[in-house]
Residue frames as a rotation matrix with the C-alpha (Angstrom) as fourth column:
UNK 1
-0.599 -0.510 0.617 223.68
-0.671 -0.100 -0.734 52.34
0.436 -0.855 -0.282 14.12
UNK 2
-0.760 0.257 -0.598 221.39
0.281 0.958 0.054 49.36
0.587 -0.127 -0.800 14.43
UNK 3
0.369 0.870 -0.327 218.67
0.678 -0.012 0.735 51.54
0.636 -0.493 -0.594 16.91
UNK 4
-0.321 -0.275 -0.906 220.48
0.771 -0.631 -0.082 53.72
-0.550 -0.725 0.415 18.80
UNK 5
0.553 0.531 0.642 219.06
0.633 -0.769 0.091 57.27
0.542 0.357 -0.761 18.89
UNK 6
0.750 -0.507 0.425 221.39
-0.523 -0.848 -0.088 59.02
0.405 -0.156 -0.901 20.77
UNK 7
0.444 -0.729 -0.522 225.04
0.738 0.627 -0.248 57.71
0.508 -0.275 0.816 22.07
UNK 8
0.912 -0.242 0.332 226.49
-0.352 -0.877 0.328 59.20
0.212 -0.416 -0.884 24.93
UNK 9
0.357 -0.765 -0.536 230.35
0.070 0.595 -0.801 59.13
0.931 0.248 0.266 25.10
UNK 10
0.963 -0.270 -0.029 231.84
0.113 0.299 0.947 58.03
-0.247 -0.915 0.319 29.07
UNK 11
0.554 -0.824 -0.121 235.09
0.478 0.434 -0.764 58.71
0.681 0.365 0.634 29.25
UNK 12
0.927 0.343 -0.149 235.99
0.311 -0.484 0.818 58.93
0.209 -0.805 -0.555 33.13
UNK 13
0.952 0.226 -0.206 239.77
0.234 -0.972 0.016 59.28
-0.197 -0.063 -0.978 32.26
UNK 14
0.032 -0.536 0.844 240.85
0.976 -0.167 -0.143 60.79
0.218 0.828 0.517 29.84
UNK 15
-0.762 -0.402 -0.507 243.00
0.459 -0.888 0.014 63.85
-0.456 -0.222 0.862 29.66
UNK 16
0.076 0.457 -0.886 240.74
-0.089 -0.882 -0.463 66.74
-0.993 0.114 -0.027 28.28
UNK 17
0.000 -0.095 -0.995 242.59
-0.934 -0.356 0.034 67.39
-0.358 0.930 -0.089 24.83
UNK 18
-0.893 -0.275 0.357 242.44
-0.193 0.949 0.249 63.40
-0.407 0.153 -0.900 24.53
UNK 19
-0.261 0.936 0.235 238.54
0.680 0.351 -0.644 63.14
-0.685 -0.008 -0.728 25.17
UNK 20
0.483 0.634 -0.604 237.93
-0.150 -0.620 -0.770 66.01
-0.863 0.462 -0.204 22.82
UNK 21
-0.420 -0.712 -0.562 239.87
-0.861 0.118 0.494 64.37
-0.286 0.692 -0.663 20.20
UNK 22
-0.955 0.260 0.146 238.09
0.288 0.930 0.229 61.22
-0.076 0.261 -0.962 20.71
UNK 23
-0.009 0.956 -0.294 234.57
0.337 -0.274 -0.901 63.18
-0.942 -0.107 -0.319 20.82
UNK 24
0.072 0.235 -0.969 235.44
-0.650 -0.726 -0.225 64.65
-0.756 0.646 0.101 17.66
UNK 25
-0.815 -0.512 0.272 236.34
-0.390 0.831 0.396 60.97
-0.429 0.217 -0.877 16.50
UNK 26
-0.878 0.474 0.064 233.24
0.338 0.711 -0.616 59.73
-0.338 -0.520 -0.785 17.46
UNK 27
0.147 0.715 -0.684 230.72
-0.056 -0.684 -0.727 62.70
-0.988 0.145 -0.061 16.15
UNK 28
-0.529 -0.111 -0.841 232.11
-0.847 -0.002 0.532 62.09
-0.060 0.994 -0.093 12.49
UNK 29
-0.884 0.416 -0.212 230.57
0.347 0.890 0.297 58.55
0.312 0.189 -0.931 12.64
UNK 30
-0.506 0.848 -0.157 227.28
0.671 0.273 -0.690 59.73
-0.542 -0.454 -0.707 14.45
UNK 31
-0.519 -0.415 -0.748 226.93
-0.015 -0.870 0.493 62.56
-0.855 0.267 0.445 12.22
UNK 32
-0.969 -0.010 -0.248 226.52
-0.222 0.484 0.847 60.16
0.112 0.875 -0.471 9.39
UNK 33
-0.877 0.356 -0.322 223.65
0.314 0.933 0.177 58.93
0.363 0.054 -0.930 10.97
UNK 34
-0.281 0.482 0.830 222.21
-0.132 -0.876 0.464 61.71
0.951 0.021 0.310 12.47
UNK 35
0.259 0.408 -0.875 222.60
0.681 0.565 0.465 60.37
0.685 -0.717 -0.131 15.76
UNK 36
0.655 -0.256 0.711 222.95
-0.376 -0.926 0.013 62.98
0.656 -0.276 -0.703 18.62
UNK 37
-0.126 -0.760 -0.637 226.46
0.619 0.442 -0.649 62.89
0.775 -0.476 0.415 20.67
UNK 38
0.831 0.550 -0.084 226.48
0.270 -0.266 0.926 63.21
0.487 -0.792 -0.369 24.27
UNK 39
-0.248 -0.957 -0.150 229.26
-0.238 0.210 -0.948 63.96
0.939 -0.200 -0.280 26.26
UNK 40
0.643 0.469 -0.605 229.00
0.660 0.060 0.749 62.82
0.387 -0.881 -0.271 30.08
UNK 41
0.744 -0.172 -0.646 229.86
0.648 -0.055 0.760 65.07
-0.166 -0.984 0.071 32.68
UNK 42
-0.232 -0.808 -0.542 232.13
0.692 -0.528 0.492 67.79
-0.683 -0.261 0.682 31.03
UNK 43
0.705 0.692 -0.157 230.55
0.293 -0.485 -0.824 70.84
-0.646 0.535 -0.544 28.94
UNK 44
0.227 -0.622 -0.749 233.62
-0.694 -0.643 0.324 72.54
-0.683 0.446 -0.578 28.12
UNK 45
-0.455 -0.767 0.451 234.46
-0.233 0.592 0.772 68.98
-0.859 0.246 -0.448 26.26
UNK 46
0.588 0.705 0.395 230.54
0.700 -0.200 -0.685 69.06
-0.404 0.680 -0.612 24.29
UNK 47
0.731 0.572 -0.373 231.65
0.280 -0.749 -0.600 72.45
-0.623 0.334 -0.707 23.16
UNK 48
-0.164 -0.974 -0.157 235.33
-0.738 0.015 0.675 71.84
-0.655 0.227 -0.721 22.27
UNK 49
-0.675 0.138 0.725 234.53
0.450 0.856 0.256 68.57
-0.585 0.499 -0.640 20.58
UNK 50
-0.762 0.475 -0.440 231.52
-0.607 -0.287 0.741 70.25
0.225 0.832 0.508 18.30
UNK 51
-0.821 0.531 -0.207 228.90
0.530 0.845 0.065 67.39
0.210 -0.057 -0.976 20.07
UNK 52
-0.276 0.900 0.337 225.16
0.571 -0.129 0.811 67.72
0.773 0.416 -0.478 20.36
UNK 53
0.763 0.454 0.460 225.25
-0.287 -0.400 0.870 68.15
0.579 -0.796 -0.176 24.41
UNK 54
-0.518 -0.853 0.058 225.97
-0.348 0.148 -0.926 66.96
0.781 -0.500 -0.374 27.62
UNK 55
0.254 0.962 0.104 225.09
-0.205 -0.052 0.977 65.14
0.945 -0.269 0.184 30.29
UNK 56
-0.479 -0.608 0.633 225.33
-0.503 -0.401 -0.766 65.99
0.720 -0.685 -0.114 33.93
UNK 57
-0.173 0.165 -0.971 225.50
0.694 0.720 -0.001 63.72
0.699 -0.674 -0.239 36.88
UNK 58
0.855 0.514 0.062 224.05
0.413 -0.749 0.518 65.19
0.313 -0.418 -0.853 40.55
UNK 59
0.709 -0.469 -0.527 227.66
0.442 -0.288 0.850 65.61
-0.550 -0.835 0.003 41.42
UNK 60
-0.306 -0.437 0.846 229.03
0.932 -0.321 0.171 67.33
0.196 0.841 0.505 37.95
UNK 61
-0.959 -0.026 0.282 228.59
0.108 -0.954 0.280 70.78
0.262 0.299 0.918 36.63
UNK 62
-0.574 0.801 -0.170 225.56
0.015 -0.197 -0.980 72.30
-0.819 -0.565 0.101 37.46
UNK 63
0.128 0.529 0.839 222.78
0.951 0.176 -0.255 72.55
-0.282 0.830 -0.480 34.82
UNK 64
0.894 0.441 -0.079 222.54
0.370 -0.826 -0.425 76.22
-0.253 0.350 -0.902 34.84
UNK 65
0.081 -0.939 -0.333 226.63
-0.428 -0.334 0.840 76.37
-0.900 0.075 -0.429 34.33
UNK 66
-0.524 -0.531 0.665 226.96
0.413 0.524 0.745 73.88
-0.744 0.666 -0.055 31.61
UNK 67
0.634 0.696 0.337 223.62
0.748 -0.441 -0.497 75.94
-0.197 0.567 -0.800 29.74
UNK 68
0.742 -0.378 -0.553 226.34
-0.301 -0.926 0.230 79.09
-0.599 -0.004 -0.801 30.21
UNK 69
-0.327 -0.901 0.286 228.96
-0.143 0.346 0.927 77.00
-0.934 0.262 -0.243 28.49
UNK 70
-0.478 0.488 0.730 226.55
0.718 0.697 0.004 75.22
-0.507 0.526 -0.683 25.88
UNK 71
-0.886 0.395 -0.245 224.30
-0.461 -0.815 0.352 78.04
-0.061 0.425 0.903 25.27
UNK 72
-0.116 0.992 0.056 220.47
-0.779 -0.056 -0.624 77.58
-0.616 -0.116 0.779 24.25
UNK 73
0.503 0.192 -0.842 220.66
-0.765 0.552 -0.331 75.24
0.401 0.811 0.425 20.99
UNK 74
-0.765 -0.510 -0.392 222.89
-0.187 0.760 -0.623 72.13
0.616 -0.404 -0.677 22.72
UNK 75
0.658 0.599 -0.455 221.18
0.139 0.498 0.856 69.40
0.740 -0.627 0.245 24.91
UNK 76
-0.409 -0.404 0.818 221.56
-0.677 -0.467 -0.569 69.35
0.612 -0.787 -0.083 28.47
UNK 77
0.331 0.664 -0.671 220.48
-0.110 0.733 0.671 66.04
0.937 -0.148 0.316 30.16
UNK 78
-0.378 -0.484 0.790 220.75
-0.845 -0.169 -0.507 65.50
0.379 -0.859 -0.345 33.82
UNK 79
-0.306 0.360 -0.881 220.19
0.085 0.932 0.352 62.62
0.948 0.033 -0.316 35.87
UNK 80
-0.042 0.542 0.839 217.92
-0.963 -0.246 0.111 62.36
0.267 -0.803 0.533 38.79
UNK 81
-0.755 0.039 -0.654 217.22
0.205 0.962 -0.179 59.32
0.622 -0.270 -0.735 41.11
UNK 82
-0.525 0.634 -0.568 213.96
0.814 0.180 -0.552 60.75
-0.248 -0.752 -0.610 42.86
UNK 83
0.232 0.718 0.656 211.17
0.928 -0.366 0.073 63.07
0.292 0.591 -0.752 42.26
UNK 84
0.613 -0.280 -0.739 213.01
0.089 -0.905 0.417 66.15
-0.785 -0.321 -0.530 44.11
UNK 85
-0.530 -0.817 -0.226 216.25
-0.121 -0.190 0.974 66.05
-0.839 0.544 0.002 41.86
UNK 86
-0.531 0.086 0.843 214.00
0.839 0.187 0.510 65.74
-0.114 0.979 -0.172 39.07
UNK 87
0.584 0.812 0.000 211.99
0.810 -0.583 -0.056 68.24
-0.045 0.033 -0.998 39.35
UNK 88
0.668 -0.330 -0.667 215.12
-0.024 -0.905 0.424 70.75
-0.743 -0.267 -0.613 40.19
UNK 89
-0.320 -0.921 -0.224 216.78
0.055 -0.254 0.966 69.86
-0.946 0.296 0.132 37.14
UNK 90
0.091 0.755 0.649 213.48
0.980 -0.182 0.075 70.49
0.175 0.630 -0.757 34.97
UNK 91
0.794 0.296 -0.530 213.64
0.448 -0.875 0.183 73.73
-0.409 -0.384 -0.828 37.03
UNK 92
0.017 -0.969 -0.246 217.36
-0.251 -0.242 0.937 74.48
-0.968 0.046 -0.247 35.62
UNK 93
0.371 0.098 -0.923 216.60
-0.751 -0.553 -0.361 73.97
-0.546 0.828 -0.131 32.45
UNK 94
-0.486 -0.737 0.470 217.37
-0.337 0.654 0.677 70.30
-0.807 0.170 -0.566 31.88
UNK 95
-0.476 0.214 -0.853 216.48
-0.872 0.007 0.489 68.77
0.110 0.977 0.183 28.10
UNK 96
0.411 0.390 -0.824 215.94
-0.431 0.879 0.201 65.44
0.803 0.273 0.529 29.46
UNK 97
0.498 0.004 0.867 216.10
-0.865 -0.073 0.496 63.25
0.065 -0.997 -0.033 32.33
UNK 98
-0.403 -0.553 -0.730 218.50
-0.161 0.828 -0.538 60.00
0.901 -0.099 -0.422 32.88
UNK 99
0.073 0.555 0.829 216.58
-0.910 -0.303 0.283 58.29
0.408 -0.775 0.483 35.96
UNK 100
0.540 0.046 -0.840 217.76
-0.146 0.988 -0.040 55.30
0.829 0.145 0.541 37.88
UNK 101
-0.613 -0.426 -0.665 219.20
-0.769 0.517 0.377 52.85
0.183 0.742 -0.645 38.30
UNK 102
0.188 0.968 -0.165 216.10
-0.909 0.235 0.345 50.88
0.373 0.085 0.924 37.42
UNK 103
0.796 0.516 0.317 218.28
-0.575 0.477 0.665 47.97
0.192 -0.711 0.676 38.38
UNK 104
0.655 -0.754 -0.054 221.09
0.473 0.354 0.807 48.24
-0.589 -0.554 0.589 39.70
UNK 105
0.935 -0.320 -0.151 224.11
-0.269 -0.366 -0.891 48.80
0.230 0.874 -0.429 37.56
UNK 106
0.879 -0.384 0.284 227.46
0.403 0.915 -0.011 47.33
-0.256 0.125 0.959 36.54
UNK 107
0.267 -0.142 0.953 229.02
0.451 -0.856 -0.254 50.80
0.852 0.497 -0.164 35.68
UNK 108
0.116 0.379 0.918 227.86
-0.693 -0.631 0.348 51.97
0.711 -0.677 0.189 39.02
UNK 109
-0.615 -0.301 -0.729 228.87
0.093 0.890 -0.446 50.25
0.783 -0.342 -0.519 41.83
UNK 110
-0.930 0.346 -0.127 226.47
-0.009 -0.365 -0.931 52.48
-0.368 -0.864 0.342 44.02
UNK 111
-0.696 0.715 -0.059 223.64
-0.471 -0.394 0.789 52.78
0.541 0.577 0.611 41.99
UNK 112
-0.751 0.552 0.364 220.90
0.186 0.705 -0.685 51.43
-0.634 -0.447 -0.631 44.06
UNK 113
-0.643 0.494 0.585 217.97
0.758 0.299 0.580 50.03
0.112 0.816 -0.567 42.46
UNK 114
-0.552 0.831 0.070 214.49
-0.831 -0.542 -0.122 53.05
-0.063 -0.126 0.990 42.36
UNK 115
-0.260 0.909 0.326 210.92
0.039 0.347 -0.937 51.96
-0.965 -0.231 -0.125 43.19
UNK 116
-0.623 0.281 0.730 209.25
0.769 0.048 0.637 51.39
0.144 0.959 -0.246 39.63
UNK 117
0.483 0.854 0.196 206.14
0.852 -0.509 0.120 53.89
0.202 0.109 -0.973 40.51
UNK 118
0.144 -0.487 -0.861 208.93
0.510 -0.710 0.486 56.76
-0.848 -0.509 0.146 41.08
UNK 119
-0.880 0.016 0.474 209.16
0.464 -0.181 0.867 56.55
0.100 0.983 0.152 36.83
UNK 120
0.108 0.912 0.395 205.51
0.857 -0.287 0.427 56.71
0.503 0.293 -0.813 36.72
UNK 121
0.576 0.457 -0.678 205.07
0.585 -0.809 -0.048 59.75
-0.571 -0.369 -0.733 39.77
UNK 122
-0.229 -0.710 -0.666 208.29
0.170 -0.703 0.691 61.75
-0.959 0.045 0.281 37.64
UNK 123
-0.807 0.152 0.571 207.03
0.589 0.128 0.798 61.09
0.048 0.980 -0.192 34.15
UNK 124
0.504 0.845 0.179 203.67
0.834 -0.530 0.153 62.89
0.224 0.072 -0.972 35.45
UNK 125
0.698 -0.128 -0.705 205.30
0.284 -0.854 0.437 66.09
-0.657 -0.505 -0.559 37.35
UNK 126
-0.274 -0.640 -0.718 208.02
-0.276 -0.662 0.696 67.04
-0.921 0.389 0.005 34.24
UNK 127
0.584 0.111 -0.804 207.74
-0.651 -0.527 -0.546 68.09
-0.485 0.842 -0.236 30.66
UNK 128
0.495 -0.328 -0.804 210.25
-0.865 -0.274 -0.421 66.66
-0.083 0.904 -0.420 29.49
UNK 129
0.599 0.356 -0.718 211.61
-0.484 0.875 0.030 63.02
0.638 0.330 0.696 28.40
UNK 130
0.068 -0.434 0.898 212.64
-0.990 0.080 0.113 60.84
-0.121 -0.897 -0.424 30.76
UNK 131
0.578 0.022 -0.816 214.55
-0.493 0.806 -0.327 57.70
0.650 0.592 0.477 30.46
UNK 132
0.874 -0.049 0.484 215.02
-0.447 0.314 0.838 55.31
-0.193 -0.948 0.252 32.60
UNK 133
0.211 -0.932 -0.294 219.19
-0.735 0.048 -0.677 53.97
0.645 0.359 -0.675 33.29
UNK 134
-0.162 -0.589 0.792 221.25
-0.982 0.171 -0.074 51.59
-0.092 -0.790 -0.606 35.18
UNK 135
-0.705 -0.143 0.695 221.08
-0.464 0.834 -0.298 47.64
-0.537 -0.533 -0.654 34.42
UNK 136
0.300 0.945 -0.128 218.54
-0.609 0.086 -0.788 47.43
-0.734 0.315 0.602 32.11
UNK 137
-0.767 -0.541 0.345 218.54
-0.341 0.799 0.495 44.07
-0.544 0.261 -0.798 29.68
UNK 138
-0.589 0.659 -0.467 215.98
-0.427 0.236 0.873 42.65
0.685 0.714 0.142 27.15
UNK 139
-0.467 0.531 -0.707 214.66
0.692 0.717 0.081 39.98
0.550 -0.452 -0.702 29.73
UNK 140
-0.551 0.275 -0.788 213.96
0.772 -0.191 -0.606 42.92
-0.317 -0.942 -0.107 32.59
UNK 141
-0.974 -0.210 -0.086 212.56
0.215 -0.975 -0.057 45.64
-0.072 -0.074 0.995 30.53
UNK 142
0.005 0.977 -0.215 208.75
0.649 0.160 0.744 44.60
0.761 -0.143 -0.633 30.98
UNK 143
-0.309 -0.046 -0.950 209.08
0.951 -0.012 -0.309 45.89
0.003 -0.999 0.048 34.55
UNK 144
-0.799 -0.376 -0.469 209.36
0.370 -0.923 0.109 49.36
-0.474 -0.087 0.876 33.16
UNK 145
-0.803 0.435 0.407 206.43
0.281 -0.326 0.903 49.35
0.525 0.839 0.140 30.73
UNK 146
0.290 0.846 0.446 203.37
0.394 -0.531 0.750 51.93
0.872 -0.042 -0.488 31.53
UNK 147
0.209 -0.328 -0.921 205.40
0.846 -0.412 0.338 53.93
-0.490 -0.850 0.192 33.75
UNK 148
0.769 0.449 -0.455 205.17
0.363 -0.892 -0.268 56.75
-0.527 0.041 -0.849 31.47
UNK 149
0.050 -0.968 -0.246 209.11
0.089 -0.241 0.967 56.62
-0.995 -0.070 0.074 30.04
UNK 150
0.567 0.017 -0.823 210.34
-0.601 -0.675 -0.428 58.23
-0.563 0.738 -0.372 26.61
UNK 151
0.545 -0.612 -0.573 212.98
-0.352 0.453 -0.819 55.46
0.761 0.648 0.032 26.35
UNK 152
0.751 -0.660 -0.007 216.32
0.568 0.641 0.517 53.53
-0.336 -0.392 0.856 28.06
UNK 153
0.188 -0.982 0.004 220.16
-0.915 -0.177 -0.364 54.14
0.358 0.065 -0.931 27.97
UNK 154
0.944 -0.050 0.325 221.95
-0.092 0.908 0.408 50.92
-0.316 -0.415 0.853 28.04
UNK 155
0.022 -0.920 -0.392 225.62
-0.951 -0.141 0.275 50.12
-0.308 0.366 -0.878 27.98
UNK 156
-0.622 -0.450 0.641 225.55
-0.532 0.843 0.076 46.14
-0.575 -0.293 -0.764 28.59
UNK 157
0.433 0.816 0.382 222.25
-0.007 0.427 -0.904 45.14
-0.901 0.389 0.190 27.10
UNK 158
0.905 -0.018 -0.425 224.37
-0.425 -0.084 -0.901 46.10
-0.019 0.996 -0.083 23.54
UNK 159
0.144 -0.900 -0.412 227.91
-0.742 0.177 -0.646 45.40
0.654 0.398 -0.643 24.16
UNK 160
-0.239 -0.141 0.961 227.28
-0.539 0.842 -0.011 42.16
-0.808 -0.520 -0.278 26.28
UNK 161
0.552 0.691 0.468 225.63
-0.231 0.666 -0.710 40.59
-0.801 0.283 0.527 23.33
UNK 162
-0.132 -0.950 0.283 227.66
0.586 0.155 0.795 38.87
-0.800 0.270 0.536 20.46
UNK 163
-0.174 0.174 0.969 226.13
0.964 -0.171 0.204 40.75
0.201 0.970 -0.138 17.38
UNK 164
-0.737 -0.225 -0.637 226.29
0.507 -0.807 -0.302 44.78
-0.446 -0.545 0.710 18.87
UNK 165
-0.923 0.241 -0.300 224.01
-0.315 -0.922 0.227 46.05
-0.222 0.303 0.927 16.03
UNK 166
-0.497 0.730 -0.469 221.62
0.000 0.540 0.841 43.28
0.868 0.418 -0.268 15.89
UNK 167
-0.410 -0.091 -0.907 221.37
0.769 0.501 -0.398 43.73
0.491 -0.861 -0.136 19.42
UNK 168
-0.944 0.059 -0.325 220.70
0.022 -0.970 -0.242 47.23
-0.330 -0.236 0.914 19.40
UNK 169
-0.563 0.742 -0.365 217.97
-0.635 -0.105 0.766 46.90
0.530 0.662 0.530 16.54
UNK 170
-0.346 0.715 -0.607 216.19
0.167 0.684 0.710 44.12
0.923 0.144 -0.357 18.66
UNK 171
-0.471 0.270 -0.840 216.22
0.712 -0.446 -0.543 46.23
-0.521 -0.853 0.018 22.31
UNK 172
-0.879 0.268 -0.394 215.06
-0.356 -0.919 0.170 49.19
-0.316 0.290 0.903 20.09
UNK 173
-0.324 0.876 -0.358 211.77
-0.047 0.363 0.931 46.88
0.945 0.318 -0.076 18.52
UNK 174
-0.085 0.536 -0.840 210.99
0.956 0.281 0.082 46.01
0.280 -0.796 -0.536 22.49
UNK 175
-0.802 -0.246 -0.544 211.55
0.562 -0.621 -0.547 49.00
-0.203 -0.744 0.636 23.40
UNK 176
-0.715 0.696 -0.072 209.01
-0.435 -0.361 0.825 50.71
0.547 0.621 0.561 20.55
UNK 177
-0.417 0.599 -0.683 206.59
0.392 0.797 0.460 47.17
0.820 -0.076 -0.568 21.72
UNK 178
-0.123 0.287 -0.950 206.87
0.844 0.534 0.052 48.05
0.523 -0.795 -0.308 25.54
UNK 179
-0.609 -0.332 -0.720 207.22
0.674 -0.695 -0.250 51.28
-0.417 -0.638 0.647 26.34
């Protein structure tokens, strides 16, 4: 998979019995690789589909609902955009943090952009890994280094570029370099 370490699948809509058809598509190929599958935003579709987790936006499922769906042994990632919403979805039992948008985002037409030192104060105040989303790109991802992050989530930085897996493998060397 060229660097990717986990691949979370977005599908904002599709029917249910569609996305869990394509999730179960998609988990045979990551499978191979041993890559964990996300789903965004729907548990019942992680748990129907057979995927690793899920991950919940602040206006999705709740953490402590999609844990009742999921159970104890499934990830649970949640995204936060400030040190309150991170902290209450460490408190709820989140696996991992999605935190942005570091700058901007192309996905997101709202996403506004976070203060770099908001990585650094949330990386100190939670356990657990925290990676930073929204807009990120080879050229911009200095900005981010010694702020304390586990890693990135990028859609464009891989599928803007013409080679998808060389691309991946050479954000995944900076990323190792800078972070």
């Amino acid at each position: 998979m060229g660097g990717v370490t986990m691949l979370q699948l977005r599908e904002k809509d599709l029917p249910q019995e569609t996305y869990v058809k394509r999730a179960g598509q998609v988990l045979e190929i990551t499978k191979q690789y041993h890559i964990p599958l996300i789903i965004n935003d729907d548990p019942a579709v992680a748990l129907l589909s057979g995927a690793d987790g899920v991950h919940v936006g602040q206006e999705d499922e709740t953490i402590r609902r999609a844990r009742e769906i999921l159970g104890e042994n499934r990830i649970i990632g949640a995204t936060a955009h400030n040190l309150e919403e991170a902290l209450e979805a460490w408190k709820q039992g989140a696996d991992y943090l999605g935190v942005g948008a570091a700058f901007g985002s192309t996905t997101k037409k709202d996403a506004r952009p976070i203060d770099r030192e908001t990585y650094r104060s949330i990386c100190e105040s939670v356990p657990i890994p925290v990676v930073a989303i929204g807009g990120i790109t080879a050229d911009n991802l200095g900005e981010l280094s010694g702020r304390g992050l586990s890693g990135i989530a990028v859609i464009g930085a891989i599928f803007g570029v013409e080679n998808i897996k060389e691309g991946a493998r050479s954000l995944r060397a900076k990323v190792e370099k800078l972070l």
